[in-house]
C-alpha positions in Angstrom: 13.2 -7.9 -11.0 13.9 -4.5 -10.8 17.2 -3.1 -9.8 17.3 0.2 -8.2 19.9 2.4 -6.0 19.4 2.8 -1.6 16.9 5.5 -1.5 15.9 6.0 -5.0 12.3 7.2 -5.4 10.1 4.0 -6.9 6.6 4.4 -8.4 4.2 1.4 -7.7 1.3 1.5 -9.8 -1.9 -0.7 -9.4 -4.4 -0.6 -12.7 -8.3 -2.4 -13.2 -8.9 -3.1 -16.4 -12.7 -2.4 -16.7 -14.9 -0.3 -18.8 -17.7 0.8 -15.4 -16.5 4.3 -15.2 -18.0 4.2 -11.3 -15.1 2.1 -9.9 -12.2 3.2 -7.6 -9.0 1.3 -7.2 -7.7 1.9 -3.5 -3.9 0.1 -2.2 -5.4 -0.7 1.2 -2.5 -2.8 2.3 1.2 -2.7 1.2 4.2 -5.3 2.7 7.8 -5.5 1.8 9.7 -8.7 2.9 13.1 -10.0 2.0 11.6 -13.3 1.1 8.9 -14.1 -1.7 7.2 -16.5 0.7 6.8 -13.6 2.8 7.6 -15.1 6.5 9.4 -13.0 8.9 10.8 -10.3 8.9 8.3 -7.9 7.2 8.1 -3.8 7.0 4.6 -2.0 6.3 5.0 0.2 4.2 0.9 1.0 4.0 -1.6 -0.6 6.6 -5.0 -0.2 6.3 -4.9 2.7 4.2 -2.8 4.3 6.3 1.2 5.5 5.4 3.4 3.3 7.9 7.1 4.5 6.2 7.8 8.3 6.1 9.2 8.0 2.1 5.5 6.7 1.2 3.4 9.4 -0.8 0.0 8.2 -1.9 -2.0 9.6 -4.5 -5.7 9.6 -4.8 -7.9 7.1 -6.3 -8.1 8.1 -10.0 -10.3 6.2 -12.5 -9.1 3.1 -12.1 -5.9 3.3 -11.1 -4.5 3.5 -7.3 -0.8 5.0 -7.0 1.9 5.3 -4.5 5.5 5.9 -4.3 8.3 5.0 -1.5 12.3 4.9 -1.5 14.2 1.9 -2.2 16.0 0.0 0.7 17.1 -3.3 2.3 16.6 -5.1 5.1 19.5 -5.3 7.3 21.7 -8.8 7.2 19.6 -10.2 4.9 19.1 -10.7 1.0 19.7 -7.5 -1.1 16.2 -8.4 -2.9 13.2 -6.4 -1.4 9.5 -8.2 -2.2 6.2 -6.2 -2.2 2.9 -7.3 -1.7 -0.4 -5.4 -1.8 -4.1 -5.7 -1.1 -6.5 -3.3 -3.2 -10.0 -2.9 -2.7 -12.2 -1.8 -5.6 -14.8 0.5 -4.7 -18.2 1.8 -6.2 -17.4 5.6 -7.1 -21.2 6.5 -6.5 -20.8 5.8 -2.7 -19.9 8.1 -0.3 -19.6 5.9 2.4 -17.4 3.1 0.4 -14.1 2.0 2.0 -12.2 3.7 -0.6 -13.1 7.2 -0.2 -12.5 6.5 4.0 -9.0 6.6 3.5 -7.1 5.7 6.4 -8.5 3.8 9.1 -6.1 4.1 12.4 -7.3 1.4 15.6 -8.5 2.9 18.4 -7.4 1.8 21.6 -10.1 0.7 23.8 -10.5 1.8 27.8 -9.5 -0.6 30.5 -12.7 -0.9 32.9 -11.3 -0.5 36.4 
């Protein structure tokens, strides 16, 4: 564990070990949870590339490393521990169309036929 002050700045940090010099490390998904096991409640802090918490700062994919920072805080009436999870997607560098270099990827809401 990792004990930190209310609203102190925290630096997550996700690293491949690999020597291809073509792949990208991306933190797709982020979750925070007052529980290891992850059940309810939870708090996005990234969703599908996309910043969900107004501390979160992402950084770009570099080499293999994707990067992010957020402030520290609790969930209300419940345990003072804070969990994270994350899913990262590693990405071919040579592709322009790969999911890393798409970034954020907001649904659309579709049209009600009348």
């Amino acid at each position: 564990p990792y004990y930190v002050d209310l609203n102190q700045t925290l630096f997550a940090q996700v690293s491949l070990h690999s020597t291809d010099p073509n792949l990208l490390v991306f933190v797709d998904t982020c979750v925070a949870s007052p529980q290891p096991d992850f059940g309810s409640p939870t708090y996005d802090l990234i969703r599908s590339g996309c910043i969900k918490d107004d501390t979160v700062v992402t950084y770009s994919p570099l080499e293999h490393y994707g990067r992010f920072t957020f402030n520290a805080f609790r969930f209300l009436r419940a345990s003072p521990s804070v969990y994270l999870q994350c899913d990262v997607l590693i990405c071919d560098s040579t592709s322009a169309t790969s999911r890393c270099t798409e970034g954020c990827i907001s649904r659309h809401k579709r049209a009600i036929s009348s």
